[in-house]
PDB file of N, CA, C and O in Angstrom:
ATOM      1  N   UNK A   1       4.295 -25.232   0.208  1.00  0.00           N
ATOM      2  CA  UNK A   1       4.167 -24.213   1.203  1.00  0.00           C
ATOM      3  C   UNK A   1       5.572 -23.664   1.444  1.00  0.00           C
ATOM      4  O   UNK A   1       6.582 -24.367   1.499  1.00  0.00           O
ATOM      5  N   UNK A   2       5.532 -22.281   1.589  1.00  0.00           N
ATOM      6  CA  UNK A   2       6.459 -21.706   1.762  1.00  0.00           C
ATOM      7  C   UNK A   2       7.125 -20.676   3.240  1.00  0.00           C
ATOM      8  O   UNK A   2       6.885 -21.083   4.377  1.00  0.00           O
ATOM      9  N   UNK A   3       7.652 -19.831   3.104  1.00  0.00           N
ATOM     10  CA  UNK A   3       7.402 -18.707   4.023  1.00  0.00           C
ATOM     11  C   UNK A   3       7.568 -18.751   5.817  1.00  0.00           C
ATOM     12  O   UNK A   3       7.946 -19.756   6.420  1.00  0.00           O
ATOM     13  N   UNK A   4       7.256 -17.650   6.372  1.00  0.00           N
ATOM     14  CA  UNK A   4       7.640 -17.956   7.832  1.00  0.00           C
ATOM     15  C   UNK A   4       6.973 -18.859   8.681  1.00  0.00           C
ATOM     16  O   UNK A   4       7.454 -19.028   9.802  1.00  0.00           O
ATOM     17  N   UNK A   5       5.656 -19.649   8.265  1.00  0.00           N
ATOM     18  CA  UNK A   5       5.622 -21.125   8.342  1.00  0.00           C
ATOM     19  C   UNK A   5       6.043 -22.042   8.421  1.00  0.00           C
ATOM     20  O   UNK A   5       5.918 -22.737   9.429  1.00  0.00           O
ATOM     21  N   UNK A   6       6.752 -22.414   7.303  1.00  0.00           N
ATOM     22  CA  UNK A   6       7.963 -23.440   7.392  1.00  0.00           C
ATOM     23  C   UNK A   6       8.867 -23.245   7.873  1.00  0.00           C
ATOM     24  O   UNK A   6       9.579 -24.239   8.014  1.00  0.00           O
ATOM     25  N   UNK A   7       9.365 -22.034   8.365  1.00  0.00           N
ATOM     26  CA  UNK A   7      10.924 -21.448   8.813  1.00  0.00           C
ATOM     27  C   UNK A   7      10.198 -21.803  10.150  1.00  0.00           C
ATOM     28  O   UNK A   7      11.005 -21.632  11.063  1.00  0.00           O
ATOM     29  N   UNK A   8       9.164 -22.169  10.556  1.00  0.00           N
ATOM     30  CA  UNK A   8       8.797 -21.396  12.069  1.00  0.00           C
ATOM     31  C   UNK A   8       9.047 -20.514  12.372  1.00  0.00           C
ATOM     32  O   UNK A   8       9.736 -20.553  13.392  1.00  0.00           O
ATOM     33  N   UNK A   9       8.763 -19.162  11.852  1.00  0.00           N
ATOM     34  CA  UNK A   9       9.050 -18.272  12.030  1.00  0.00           C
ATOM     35  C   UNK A   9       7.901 -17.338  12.407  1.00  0.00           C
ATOM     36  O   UNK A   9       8.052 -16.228  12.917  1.00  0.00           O
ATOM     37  N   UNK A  10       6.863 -17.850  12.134  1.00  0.00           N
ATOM     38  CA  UNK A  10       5.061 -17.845  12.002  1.00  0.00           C
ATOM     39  C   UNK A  10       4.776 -16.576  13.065  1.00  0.00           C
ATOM     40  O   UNK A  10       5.714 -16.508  13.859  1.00  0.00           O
ATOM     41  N   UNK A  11       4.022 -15.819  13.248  1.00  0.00           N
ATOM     42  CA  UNK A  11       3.601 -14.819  14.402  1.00  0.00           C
ATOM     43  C   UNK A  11       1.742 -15.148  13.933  1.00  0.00           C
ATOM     44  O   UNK A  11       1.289 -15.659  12.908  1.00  0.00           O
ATOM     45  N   UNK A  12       1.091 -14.658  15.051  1.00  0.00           N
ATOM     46  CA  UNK A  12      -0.173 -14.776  14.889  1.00  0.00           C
ATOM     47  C   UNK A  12      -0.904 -14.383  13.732  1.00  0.00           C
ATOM     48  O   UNK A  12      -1.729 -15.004  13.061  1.00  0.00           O
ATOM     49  N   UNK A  13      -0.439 -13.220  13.627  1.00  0.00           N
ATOM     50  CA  UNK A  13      -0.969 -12.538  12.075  1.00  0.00           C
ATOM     51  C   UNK A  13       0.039 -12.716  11.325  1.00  0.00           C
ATOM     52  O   UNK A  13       0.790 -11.755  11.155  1.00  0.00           O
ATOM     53  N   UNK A  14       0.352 -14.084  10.625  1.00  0.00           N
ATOM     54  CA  UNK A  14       1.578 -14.172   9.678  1.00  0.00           C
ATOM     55  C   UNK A  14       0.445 -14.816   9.028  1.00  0.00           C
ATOM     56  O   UNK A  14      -0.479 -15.471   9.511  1.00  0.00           O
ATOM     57  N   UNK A  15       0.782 -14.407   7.524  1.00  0.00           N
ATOM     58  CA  UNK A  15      -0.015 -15.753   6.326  1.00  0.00           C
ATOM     59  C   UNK A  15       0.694 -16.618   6.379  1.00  0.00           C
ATOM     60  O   UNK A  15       1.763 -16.770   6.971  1.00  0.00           O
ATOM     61  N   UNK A  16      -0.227 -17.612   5.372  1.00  0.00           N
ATOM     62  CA  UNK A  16       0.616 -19.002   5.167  1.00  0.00           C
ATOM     63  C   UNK A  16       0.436 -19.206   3.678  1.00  0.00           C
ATOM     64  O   UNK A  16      -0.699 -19.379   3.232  1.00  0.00           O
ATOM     65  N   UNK A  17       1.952 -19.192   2.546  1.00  0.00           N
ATOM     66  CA  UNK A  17       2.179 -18.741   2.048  1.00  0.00           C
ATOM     67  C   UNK A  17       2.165 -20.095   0.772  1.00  0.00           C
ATOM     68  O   UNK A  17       3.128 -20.203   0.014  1.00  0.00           O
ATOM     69  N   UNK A  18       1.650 -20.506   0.732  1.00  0.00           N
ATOM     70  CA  UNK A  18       1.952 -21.254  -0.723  1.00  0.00           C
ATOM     71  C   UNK A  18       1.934 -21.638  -1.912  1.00  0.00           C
ATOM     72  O   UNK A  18       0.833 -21.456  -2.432  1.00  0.00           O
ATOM     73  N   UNK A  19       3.070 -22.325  -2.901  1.00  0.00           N
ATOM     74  CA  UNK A  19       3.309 -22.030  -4.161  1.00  0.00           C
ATOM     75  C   UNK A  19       2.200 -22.931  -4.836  1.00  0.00           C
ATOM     76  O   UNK A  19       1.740 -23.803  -4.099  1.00  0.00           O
ATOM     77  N   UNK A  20       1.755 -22.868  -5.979  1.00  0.00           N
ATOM     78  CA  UNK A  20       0.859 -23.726  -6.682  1.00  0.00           C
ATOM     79  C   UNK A  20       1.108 -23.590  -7.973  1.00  0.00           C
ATOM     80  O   UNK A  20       1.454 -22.470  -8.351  1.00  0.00           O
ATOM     81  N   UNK A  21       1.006 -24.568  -8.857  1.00  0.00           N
ATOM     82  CA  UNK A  21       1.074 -25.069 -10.058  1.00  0.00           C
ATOM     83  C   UNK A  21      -0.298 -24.753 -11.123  1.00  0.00           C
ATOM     84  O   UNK A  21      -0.344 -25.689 -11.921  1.00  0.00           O
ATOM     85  N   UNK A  22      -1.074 -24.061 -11.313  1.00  0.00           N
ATOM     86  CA  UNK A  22      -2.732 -24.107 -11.661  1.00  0.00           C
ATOM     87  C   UNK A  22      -2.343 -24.395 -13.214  1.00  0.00           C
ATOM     88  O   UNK A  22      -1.341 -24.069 -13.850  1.00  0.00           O
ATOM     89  N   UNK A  23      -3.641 -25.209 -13.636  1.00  0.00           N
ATOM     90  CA  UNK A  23      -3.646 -25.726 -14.525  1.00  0.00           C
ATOM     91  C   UNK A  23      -3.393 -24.816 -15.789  1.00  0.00           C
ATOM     92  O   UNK A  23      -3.862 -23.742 -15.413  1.00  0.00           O
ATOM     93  N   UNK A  24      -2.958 -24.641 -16.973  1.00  0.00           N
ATOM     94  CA  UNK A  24      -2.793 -23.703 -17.796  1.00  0.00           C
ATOM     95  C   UNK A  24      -4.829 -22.923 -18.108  1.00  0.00           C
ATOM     96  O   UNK A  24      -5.140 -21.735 -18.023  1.00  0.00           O
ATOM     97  N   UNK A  25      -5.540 -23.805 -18.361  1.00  0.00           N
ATOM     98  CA  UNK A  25      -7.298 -23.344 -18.087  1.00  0.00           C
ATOM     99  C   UNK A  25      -7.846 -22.578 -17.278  1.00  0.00           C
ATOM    100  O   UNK A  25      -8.825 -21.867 -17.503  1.00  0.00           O
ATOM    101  N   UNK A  26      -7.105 -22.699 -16.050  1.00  0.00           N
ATOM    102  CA  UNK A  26      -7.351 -22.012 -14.661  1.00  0.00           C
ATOM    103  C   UNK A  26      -7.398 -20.451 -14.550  1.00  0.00           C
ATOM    104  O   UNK A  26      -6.276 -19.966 -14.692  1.00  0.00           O
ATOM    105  N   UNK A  27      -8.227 -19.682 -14.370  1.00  0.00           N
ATOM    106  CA  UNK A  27      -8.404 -18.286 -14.306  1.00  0.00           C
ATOM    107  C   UNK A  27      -7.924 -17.382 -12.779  1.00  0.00           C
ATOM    108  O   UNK A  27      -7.886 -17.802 -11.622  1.00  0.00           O
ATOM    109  N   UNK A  28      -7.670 -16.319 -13.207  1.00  0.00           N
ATOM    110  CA  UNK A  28      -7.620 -15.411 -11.824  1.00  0.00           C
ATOM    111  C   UNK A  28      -8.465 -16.142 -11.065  1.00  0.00           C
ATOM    112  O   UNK A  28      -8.055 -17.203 -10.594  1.00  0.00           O
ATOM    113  N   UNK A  29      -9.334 -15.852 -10.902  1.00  0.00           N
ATOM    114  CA  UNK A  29     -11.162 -16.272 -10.742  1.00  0.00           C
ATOM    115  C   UNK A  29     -10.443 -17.028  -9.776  1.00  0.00           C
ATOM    116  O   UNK A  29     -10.243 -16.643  -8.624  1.00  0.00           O
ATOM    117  N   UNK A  30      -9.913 -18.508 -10.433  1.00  0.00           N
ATOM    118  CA  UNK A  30      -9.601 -19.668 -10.026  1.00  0.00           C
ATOM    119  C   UNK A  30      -8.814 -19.864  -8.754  1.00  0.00           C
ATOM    120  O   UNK A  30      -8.973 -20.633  -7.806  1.00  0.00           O
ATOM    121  N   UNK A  31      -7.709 -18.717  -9.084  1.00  0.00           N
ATOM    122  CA  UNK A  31      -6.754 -18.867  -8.227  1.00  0.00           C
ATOM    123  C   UNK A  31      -7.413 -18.158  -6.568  1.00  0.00           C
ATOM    124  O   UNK A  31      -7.185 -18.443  -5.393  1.00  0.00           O
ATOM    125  N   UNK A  32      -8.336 -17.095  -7.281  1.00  0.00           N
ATOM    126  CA  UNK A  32      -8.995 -16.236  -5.658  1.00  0.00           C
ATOM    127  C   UNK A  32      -9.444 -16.968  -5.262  1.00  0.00           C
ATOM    128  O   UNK A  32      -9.134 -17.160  -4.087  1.00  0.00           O
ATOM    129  N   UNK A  33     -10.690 -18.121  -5.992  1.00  0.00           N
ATOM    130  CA  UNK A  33     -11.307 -18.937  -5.019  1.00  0.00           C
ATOM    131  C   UNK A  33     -10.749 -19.956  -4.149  1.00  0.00           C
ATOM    132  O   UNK A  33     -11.313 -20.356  -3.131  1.00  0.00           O
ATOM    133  N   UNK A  34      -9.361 -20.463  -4.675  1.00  0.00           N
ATOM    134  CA  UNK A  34      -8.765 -21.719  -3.741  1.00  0.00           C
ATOM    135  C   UNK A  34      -7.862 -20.735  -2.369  1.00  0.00           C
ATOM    136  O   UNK A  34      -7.489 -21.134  -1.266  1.00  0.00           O
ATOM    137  N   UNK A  35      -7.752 -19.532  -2.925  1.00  0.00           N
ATOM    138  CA  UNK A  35      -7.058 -18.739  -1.411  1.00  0.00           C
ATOM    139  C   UNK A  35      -8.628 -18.312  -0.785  1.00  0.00           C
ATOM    140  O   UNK A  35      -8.471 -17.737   0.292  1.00  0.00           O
ATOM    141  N   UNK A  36      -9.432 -18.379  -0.991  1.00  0.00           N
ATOM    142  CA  UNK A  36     -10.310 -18.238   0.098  1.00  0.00           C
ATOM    143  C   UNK A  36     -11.010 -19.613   0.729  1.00  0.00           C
ATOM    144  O   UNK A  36     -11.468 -19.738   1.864  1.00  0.00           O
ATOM    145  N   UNK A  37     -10.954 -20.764  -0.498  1.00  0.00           N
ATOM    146  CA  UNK A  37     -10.941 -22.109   0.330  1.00  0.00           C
ATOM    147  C   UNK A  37      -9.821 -22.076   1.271  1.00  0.00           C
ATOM    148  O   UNK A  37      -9.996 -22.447   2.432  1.00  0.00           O
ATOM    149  N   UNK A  38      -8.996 -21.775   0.973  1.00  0.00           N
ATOM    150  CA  UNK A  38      -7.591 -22.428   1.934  1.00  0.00           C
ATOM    151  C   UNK A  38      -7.813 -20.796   3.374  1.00  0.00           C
ATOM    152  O   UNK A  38      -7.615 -20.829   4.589  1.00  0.00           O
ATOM    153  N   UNK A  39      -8.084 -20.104   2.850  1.00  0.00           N
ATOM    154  CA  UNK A  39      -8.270 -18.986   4.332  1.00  0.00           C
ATOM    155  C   UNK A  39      -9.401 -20.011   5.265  1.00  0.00           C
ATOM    156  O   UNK A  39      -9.176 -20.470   6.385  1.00  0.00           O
ATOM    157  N   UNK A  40     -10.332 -20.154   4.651  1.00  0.00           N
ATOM    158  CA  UNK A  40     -11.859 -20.738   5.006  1.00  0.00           C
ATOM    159  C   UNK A  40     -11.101 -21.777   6.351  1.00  0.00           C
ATOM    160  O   UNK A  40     -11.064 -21.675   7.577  1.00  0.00           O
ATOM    161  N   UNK A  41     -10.547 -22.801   5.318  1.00  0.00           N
ATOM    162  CA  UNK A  41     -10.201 -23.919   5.455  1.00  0.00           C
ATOM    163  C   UNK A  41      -9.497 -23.729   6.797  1.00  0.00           C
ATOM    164  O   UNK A  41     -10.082 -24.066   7.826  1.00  0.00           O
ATOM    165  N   UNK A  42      -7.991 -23.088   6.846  1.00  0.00           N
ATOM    166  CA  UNK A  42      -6.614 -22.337   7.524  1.00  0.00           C
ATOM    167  C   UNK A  42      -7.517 -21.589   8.421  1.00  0.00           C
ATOM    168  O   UNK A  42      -6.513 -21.266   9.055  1.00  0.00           O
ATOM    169  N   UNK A  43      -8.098 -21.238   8.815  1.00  0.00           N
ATOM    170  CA  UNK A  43      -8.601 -19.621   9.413  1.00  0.00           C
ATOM    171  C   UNK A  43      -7.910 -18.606   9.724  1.00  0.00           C
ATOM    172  O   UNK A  43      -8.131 -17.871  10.687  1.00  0.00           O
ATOM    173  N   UNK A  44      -6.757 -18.467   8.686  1.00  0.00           N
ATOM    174  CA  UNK A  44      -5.692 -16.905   8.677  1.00  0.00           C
ATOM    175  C   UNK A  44      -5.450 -16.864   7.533  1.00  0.00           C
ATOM    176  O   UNK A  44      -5.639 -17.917   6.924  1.00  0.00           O
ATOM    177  N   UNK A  45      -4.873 -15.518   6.646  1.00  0.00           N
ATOM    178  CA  UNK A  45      -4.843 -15.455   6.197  1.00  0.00           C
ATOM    179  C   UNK A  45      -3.946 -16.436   4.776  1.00  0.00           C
ATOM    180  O   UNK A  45      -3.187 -17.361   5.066  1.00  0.00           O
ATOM    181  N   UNK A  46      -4.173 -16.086   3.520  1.00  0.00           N
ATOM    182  CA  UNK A  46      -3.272 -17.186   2.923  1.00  0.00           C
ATOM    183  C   UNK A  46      -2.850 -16.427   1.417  1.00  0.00           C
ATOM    184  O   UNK A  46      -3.748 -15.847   0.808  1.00  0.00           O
ATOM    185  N   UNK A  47      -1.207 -16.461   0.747  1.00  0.00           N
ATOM    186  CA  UNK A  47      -0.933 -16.440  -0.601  1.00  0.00           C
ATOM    187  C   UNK A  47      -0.882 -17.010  -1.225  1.00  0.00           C
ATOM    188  O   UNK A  47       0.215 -17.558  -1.119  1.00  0.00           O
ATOM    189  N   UNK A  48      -1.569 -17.505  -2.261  1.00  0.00           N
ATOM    190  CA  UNK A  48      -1.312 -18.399  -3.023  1.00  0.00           C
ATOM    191  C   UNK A  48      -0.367 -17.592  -4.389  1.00  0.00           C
ATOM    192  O   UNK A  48      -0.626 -16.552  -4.994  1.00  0.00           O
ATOM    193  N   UNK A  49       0.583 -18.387  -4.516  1.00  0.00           N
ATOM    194  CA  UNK A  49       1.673 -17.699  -5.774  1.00  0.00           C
ATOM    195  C   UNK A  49       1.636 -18.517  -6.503  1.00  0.00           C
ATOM    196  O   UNK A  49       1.280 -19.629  -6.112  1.00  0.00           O
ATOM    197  N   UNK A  50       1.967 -18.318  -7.776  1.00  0.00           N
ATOM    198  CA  UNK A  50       2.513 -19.637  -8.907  1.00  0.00           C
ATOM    199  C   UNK A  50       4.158 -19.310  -9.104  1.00  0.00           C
ATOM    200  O   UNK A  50       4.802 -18.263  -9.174  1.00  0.00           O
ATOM    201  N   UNK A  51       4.389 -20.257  -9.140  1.00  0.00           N
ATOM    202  CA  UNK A  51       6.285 -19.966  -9.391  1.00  0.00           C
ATOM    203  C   UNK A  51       6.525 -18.897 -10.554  1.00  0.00           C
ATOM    204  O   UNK A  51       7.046 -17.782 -10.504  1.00  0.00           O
ATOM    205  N   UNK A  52       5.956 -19.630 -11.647  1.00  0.00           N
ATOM    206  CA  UNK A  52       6.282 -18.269 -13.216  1.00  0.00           C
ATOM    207  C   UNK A  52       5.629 -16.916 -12.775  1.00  0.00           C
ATOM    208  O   UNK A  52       5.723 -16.279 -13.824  1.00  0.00           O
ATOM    209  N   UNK A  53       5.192 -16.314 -12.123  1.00  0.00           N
ATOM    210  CA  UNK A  53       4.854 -15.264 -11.696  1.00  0.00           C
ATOM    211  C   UNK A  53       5.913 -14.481 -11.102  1.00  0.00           C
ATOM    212  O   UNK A  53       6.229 -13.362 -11.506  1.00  0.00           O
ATOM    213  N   UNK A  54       6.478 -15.113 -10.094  1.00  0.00           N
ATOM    214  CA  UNK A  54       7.373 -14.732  -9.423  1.00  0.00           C
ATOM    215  C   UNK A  54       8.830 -14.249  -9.904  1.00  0.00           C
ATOM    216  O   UNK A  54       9.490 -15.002 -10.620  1.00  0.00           O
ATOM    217  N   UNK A  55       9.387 -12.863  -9.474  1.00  0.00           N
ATOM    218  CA  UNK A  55      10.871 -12.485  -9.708  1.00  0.00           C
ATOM    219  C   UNK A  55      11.865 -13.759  -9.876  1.00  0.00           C
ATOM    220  O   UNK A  55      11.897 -14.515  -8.905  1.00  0.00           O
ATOM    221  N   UNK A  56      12.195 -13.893 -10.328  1.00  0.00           N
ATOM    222  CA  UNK A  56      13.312 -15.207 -10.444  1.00  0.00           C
ATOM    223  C   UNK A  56      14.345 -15.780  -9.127  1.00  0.00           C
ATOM    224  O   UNK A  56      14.800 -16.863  -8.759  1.00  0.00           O
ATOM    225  N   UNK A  57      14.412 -14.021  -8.588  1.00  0.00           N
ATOM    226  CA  UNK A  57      15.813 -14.285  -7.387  1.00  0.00           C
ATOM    227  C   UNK A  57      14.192 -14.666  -6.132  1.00  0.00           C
ATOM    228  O   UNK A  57      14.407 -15.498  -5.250  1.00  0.00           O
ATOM    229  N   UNK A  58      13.622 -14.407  -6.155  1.00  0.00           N
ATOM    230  CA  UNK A  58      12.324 -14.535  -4.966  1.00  0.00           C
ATOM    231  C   UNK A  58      11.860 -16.190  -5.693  1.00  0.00           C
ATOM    232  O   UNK A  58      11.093 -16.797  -4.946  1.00  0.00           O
ATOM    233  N   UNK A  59      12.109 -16.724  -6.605  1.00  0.00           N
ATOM    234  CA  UNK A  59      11.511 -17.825  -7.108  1.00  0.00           C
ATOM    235  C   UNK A  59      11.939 -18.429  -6.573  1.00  0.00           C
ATOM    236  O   UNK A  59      11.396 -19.216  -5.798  1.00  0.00           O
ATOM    237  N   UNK A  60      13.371 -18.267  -6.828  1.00  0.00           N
ATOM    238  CA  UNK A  60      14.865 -19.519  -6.804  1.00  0.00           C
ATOM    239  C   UNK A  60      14.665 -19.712  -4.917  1.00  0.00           C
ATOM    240  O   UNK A  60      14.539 -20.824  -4.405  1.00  0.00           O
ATOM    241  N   UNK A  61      14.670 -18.650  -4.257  1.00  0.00           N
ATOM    242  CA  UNK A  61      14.617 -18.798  -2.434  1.00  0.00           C
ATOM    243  C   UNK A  61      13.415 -19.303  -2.192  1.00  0.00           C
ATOM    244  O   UNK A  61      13.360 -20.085  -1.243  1.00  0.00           O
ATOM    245  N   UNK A  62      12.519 -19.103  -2.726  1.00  0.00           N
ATOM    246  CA  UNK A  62      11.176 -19.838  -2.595  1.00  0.00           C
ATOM    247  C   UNK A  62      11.228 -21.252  -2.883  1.00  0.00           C
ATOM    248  O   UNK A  62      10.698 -21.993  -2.055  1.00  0.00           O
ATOM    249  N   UNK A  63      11.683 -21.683  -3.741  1.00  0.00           N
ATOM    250  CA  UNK A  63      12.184 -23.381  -4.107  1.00  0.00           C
ATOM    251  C   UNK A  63      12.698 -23.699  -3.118  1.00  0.00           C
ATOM    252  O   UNK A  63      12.231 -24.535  -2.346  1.00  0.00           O
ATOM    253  N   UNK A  64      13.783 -23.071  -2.959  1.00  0.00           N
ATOM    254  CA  UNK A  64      14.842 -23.766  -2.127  1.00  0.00           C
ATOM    255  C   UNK A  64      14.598 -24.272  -0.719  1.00  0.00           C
ATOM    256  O   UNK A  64      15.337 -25.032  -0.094  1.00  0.00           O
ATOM    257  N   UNK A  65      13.407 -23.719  -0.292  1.00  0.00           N
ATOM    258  CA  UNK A  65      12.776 -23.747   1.548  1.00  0.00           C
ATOM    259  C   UNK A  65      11.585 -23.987   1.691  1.00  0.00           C
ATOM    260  O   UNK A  65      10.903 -24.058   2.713  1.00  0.00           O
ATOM    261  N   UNK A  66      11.125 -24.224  -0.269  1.00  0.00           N
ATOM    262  CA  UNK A  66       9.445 -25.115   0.065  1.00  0.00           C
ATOM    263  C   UNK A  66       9.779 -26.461   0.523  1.00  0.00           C
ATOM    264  O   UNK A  66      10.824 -27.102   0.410  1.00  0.00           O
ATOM    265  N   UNK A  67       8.091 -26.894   1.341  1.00  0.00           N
ATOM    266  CA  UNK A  67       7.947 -28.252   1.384  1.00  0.00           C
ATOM    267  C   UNK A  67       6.896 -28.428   0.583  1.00  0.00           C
ATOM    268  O   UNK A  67       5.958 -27.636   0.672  1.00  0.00           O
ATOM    269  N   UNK A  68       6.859 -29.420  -0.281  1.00  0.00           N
ATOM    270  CA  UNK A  68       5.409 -30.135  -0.908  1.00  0.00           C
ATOM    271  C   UNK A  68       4.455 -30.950  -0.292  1.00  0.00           C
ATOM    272  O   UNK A  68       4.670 -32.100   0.093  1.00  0.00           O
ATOM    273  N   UNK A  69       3.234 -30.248  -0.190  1.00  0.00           N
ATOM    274  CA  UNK A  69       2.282 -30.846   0.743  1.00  0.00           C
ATOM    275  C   UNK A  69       1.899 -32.341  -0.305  1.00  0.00           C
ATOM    276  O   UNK A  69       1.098 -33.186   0.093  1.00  0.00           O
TER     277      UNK A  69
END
């Protein structure tokens, strides 16, 4: 998990932002359904990112201030 969550930085309508690893098998598909488990789940909104997706300089700050659930 990433984002103004962990910073506490959170406002009511803030997502909650976190990174995931999906299996190389794993489809788009895959990835929509676990952000709507985790909205379901969370009841606000949620990003789910994968690190290799991500800009490199947005990767590297994203590492640096995740926690691993």
């Amino acid at each position: 998990m990433f984002g103004s969550v962990v910073r506490g930085e959170a406002r009511p309508d803030s997502d909650v932002d976190f990174l995931v690893e999906l299996e190389p098998q794993r489809t788009l598909l895959d990835q929509i359904a676990l952000m709507q488990s985790l909205e379901e789940l969370l009841g606000r909104k949620v990003d789910v990112t994968e690190p290799e997706t991500s800009h490199e300089l947005i990767r590297e700050k994203v590492l640096r201030e995740a926690v691993v659930l």
